[in-house]
Each structure stands twice: as C-alpha cells, then as structure tokens.
C-alpha positions as CSV (number, residue, x, y, z in Angstrom):
1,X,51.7,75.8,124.4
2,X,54.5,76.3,122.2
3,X,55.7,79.1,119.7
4,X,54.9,78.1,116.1
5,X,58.4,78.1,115.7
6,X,59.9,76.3,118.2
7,X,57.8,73.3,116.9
8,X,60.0,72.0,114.1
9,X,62.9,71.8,116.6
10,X,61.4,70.1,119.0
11,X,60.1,67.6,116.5
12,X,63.2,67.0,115.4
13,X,64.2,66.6,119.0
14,X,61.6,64.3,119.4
15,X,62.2,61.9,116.6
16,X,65.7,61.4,117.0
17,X,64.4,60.3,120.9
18,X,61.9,58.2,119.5
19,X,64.7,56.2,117.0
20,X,67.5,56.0,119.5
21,X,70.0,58.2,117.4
22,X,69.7,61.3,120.1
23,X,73.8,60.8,121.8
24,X,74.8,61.7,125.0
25,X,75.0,65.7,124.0
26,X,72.6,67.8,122.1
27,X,73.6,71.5,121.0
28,X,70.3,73.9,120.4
29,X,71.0,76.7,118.3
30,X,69.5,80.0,117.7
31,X,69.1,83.7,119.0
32,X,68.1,83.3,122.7
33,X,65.1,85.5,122.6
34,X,63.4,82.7,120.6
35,X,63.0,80.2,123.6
36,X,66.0,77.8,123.3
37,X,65.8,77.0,127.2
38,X,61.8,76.4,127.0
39,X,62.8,73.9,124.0
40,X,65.3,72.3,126.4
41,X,62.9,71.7,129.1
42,X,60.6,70.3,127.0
43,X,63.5,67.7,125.7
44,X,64.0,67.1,129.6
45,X,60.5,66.5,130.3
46,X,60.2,64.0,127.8
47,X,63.8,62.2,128.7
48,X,62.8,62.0,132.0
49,X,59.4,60.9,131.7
50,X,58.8,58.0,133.6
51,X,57.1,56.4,130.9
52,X,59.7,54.7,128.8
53,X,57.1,53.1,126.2
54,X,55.7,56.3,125.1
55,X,56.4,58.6,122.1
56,X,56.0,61.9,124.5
57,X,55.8,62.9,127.7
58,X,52.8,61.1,129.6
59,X,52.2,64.5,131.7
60,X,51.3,61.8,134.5
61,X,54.4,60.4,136.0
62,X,55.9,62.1,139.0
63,X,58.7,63.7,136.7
64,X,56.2,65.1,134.0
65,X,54.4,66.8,137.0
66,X,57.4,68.3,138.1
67,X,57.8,70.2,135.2
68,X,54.3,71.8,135.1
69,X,55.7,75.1,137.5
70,X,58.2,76.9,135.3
71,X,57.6,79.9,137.1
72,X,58.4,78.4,140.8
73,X,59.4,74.8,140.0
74,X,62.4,72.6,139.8
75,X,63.8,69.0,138.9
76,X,65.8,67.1,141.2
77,X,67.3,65.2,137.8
78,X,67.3,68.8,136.2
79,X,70.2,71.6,136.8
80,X,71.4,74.2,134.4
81,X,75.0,75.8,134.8
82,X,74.4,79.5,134.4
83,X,76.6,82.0,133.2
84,X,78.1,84.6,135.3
85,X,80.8,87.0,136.3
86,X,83.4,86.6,138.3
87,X,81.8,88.0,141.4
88,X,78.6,85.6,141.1
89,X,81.4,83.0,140.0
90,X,82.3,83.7,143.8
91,X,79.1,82.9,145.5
92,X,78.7,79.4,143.6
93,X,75.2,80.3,142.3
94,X,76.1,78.9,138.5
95,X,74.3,75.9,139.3
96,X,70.4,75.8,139.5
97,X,67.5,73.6,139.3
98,X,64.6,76.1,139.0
99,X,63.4,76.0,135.4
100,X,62.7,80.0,136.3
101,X,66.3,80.8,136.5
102,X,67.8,79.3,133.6
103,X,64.4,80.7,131.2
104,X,65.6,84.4,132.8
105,X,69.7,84.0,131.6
106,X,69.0,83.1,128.6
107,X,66.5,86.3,127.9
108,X,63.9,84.5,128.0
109,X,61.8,85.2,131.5
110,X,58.5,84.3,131.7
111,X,55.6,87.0,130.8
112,X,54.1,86.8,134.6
113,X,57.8,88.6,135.4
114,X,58.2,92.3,136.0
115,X,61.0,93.6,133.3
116,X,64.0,94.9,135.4
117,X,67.0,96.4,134.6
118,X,69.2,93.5,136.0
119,X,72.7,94.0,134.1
120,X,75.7,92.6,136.2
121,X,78.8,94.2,137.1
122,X,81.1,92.6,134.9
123,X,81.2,90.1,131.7
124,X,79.5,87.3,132.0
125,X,81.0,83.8,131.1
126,X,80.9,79.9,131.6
127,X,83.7,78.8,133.7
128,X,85.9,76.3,134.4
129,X,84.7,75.9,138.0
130,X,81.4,75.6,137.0
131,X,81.7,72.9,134.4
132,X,83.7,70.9,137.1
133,X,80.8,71.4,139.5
134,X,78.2,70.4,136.5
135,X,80.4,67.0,135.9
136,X,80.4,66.2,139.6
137,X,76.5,66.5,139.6
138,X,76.3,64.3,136.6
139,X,78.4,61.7,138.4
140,X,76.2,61.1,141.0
141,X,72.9,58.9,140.6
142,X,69.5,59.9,139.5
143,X,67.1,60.7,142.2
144,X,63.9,59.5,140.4
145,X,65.8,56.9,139.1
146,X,65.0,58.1,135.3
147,X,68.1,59.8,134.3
148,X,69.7,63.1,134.3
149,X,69.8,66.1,132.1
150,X,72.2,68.7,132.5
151,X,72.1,72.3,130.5
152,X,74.7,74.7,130.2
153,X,73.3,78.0,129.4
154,X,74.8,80.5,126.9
155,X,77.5,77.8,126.0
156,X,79.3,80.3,123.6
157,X,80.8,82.4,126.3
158,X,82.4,79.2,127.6
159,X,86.6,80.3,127.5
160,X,88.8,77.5,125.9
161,X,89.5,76.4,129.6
162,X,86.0,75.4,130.5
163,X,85.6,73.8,126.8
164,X,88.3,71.4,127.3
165,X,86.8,70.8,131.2
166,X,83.9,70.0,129.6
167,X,85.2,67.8,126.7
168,X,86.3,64.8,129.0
169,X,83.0,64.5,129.9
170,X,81.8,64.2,126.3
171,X,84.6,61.7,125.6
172,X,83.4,59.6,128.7
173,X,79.8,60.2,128.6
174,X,77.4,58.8,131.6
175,X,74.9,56.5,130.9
176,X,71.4,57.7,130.8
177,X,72.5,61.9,130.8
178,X,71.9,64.2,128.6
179,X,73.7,67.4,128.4
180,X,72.1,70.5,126.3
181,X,74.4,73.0,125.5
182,X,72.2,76.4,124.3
183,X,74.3,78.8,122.2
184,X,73.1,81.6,119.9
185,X,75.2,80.2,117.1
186,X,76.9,77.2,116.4
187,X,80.3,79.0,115.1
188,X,80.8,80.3,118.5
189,X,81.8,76.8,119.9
190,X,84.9,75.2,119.5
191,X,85.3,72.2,116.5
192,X,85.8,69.2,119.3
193,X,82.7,70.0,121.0
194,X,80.4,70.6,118.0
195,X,81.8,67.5,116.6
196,X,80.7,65.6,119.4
197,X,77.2,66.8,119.7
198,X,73.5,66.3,118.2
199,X,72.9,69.7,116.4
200,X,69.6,71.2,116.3
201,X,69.1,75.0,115.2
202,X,66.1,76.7,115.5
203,X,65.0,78.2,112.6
204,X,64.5,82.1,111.7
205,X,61.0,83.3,112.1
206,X,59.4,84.8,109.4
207,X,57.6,88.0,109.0
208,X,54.2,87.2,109.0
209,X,54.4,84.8,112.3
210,X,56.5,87.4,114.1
211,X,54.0,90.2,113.1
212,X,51.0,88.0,114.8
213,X,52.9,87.1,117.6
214,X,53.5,90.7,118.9
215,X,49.7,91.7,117.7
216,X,48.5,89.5,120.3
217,X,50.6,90.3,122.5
218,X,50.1,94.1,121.9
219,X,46.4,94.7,121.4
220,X,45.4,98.0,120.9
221,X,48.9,99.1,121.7
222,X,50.7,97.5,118.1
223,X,51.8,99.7,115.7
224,X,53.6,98.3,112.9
225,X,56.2,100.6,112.0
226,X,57.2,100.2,115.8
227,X,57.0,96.3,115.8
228,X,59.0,96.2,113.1
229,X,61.6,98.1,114.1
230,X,61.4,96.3,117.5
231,X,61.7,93.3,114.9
232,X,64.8,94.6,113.1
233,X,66.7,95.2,116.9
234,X,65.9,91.6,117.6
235,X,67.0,89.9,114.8
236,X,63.4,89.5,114.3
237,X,62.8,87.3,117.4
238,X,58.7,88.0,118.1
239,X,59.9,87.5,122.0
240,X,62.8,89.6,121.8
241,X,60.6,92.5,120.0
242,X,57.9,92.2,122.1
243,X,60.5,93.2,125.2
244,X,62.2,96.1,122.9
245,X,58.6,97.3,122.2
246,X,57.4,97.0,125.8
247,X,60.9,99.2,126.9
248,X,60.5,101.5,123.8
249,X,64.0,100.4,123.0
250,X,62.2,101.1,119.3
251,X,61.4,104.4,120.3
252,X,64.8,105.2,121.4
253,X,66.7,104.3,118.5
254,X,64.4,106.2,116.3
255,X,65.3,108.8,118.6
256,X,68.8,108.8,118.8
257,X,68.5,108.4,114.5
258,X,66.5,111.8,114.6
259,X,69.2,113.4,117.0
260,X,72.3,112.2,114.9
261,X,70.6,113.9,111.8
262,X,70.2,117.1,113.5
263,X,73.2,116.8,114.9
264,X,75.0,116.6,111.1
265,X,72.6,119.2,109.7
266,X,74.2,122.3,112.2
267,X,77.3,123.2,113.2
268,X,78.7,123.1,116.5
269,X,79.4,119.6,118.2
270,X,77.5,116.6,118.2
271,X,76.0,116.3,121.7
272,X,72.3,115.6,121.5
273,X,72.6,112.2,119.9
274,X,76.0,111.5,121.6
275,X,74.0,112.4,125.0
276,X,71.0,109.6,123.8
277,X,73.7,106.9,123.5
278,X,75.0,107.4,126.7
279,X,72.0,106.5,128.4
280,X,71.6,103.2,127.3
281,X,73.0,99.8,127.8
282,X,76.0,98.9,126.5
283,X,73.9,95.8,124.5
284,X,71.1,98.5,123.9
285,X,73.7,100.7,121.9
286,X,75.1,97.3,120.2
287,X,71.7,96.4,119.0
288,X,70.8,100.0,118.0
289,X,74.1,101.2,116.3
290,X,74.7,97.9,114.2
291,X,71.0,98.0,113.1
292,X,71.9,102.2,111.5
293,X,75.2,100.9,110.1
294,X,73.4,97.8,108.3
295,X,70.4,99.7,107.3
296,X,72.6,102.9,105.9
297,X,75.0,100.3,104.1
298,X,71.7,98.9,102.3
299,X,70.4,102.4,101.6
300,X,73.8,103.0,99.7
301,X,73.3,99.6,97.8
302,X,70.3,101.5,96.7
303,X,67.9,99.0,98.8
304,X,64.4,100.1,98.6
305,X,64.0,102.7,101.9
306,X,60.9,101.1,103.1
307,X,62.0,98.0,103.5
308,X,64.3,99.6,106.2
309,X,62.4,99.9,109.3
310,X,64.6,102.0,111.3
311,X,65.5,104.9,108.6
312,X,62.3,104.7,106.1
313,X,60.4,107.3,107.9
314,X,63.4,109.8,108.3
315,X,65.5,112.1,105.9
316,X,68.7,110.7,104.7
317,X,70.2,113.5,102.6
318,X,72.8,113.7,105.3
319,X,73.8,110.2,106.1
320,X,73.5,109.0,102.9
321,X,76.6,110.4,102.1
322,X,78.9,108.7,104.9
323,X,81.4,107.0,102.6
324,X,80.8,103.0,102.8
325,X,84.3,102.8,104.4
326,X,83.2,104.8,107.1
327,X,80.6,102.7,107.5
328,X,82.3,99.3,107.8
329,X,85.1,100.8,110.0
330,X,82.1,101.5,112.3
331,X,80.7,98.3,112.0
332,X,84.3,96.5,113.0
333,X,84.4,98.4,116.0
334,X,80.8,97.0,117.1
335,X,83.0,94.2,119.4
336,X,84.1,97.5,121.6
337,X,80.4,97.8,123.2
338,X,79.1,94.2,122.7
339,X,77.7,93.5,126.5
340,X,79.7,90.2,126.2
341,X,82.5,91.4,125.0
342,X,85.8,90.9,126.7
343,X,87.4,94.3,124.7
344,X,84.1,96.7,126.2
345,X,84.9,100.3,126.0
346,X,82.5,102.6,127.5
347,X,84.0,105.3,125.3
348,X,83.2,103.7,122.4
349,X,79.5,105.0,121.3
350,X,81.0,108.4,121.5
351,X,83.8,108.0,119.7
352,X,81.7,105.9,116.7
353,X,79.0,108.8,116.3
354,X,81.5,111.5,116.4
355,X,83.7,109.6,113.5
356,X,80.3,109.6,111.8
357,X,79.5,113.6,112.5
358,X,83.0,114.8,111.5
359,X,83.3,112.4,108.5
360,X,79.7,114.0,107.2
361,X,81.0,118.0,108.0
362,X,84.3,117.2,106.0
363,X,82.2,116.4,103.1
C-alpha cells in the first residue's frame, strides 16, 4: 500500500504513461526518507507490465509477479546503479537488481530489516564507471521482452564526469527504456540533464499526515514532543522520523541542547556537549546542529518558542544571546560535517560548539 503522500506523484507518473508524454528519462525529486525508490518501482512495475492495453499494472503477468518480493526479489529488466565509495567502486557492486538493495541506499530499507549502523569508509558518489556499466546494460535486449528500466540512485552525488557519461545516453535514448534518476533535489543536477528529463517532485508532507503516520507506527510508545522533534531532524519525513525516533536520534539532540546550555552557564571549558557530539555520526551531527542554528535564528526573529520543537521545552537565556552573525557563520560551515560532503572535517563539531561557548562567555 502506498504512503498518502507518495500518491500524487505516482499519479502524475501514471498519467503521463497513460497519454504517451512520459520521455525516455524521468527525474523523481524529494528527500529520500519519503520513499522515492518505492515510487520508482512502482513506475517499473507498471512499464513493464506485460499488459500493454491497461491503465495499471495487471498484477498477473509474469513481470508484475516479479515485483511482489521487495524484500528478497529482483527484475531481470530491472537494475539500479548504487552509489558508493571508491573501495565498493572496486568490487563492481554499483549495479543491482534486488529491489531490497536499492530501497536500503536510498534510506529507505524495509520495516522487516534490523536498523544497523552501516556507514562506509569513505564518501559516497555515482561514478563514471558505473554509468558506463549502466549504458552497457541498457544496450542489451530485454529479457521478458517488455522493456527495460534502469535507476540511478542518489543521482545528485553524480561528479560532472559521470553527468556527461550519462548524457550521451540521454541524447541517444534506447527504445523502450526508462531511466529514473532519484535525487533529493532537483538543484543538485546539472542544467543538461534536468533539461532532458520528465520532472516529478514529491511533495512535502504535512503535519497532520506525518503525525498519524508515526502514531501508528509507535503505539503506545508516541510521544509528541518527541515525534516532532524526530519530525524537525527529518525535514519532516514520517519515514525518516520514525527511524530518528526508533534510534533516539531525538533524544540525543535534546541532549546535547541541554549539555551546550550547561556548558555556557559555568565556567571552565566546554566538554560535556562537545563530548555528546563526538559520538555521533557525522550526518547525525549535520541533522542535529543545522536544526539548533535554524531553530535559535527563529527564536531571535522572535518566532513563537513552541513552535520550535527542539528548544521549546528548554531555557534560552543563554543562547539567545549568540549574535545572528554567529549564527550564520555556523550555519556556512554545516558543508564541513555533511556525510556527503567532499570538504568533511571530523574537527569540525568541536570547533562549531566551542565558537558558540566562547562567543556567549565574551558577552
């Protein structure tokens, strides 16, 4: 069944099929936590359905069958260029046809998985090899004889070599393929490609849906002040807060909030929430400390406190006072711990609360 929210996409997917307009290429947008690769195997299934007189997939046909394991299955017409690092790059394992694999790098793993901490050795891209390998698949015939679809996951870490690999075979596109390019936003691809391509973003989720999604999924276990901070780290992705809330990533970051005010409030250094940061991800940090810098810059533009999940239920005599220039020089130097980002500096969550402590003691 799908999300609420993942239904206007499709249906846009799904009408464009249904009229002939949907090109060679389609480029699904949105934050990866709200299920872009289950959209894009539901625009396989029905591309590949056998059935070519029908307005969605039969769910008969050999293909449609094929797609009814996403935990264990695959698609001999189906393959999804992964993103990796340079020493998975290595071992060739970019390329995959298990519907399983592609759902996981994109953050997206099904509920019946275990949550592991699987974070690679390295920064993850797509690269140039990769594409090649994808466009030497997409050469070669259909094995069900229904056509081919081909998706690149987490297009926006492509580097401009693999972009222009990959443009050719937008220029001099093969009959009867699809390619799905999933990226978290559009602005992250270059102008030829986006040009090129059917766009389809999926929307933002609001409140209400997201708050019912994670009560039941939660049970007895929701609380709300927790979802929606869980909600606030996740750009409020239901999926992405109901993994935050499951790994108490919420719990954590109002933590570390807690420590940095104590912290400020005595003298002596700034260890305790310094020590917090350093035992988290470098994403975890990203999503915690850009979430404090927003919800403080707010707070100064006088931004009614409750409506800021993260700080409402804490005392903000302290950081209130950080100067706003403070604040956005902090926020600038968010690229420096990004997981997927080319400049990380494992330094750099210690050096951006201990700018904040000493700006606050000079004050």
């Amino acid at each position: 069944m799908f999300d609420p929210w993942l239904m206007p996409p499709f249906q846009a997917f799904k009408n464009a099929f249904e009229s002939g307009r949907v090109p060679s290429s389609v480029i699904l947008s949105g934050a990866p936590d709200l299920g872009g690769a289950f959209l894009a195997i539901e625009f396989a299934k029905l591309y590949l359905c056998s059935d070519k007189n029908r307005k969605s997939a039969c769910g008969v046909c050999k293909s449609c069958h094929l797609f009814d394991d996403l935990q264990n299955g695959s698609h001999p017409d189906f393959i999804s260029l992964l993103s990796s690092t340079a020493e998975e790059s290595d071992r060739e394992e970019e390329l995959t046809h298990s519907f399983s694999k592609l759902l996981a790098d994109m953050g997206t793993p099904l509920e019946e998985e275990e949550s592991e901490n699987t974070a690679s050795k390295g920064n993850k891209s797509v690269r140039i090899n990769g594409i090649r390998n994808l466009t030497e698949w997409i050469s070669q015939g259909s094995v069900l004889g229904n056509g081919k679809v081909a998706v690149i996951s987490n297009a926006h870490l492509m580097g401009e070599g693999a972009a222009n690999a990959l443009l050719k075979t937008f220029e001099e596109p093969t009959s009867n393929t699809l390619i799905i390019l999933l990226t978290k936003t559009l602005e992250l691809l270059p102008a030829t490609i986006l040009s090129r391509a059917f766009k389809i973003q999926i929307p933002m989720v609001s409140e209400s849906v997201a708050l019912d999604y994670l009560k039941s999924h939660l049970g007895n276990h929701f609380s709300l002040d927790r979802a929606r901070i869980a909600l606030a780290l996740s750009f409020n992705s239901p999926r992405g807060a109901l993994k935050y809330y499951k790994e108490e990533l919420d719990v954590k970051a109002s933590d570390i909030i807690s420590a940095l005010i104590d912290d400020i409030s005595n003298e002596g250094d700034s260890s305790k929430a310094v020590s917090l940061i350093l035992g988290l991800t470098n994403e975890q940090n990203f999503l915690i400390l850009q979430e404090v810098i927003l919800e403080l810059l707010k707070c100064k533009a006088r931004i009614d406190k409750d409506s800021l999940p993260l700080l409402k239920n804490n005392s903000l005599d302290k950081l209130i006072k950080i100067p706003a220039s403070h604040l956005l020089d902090a926020y600038n130097e968010m690229k420096y711990i990004r997981a997927d980002s080319p400049m990380l500096n494992s330094r750099a969550p210690v050096s951006l609360i201990s700018a904040w402590v000493n700006s606050l003691k000079k004050i």
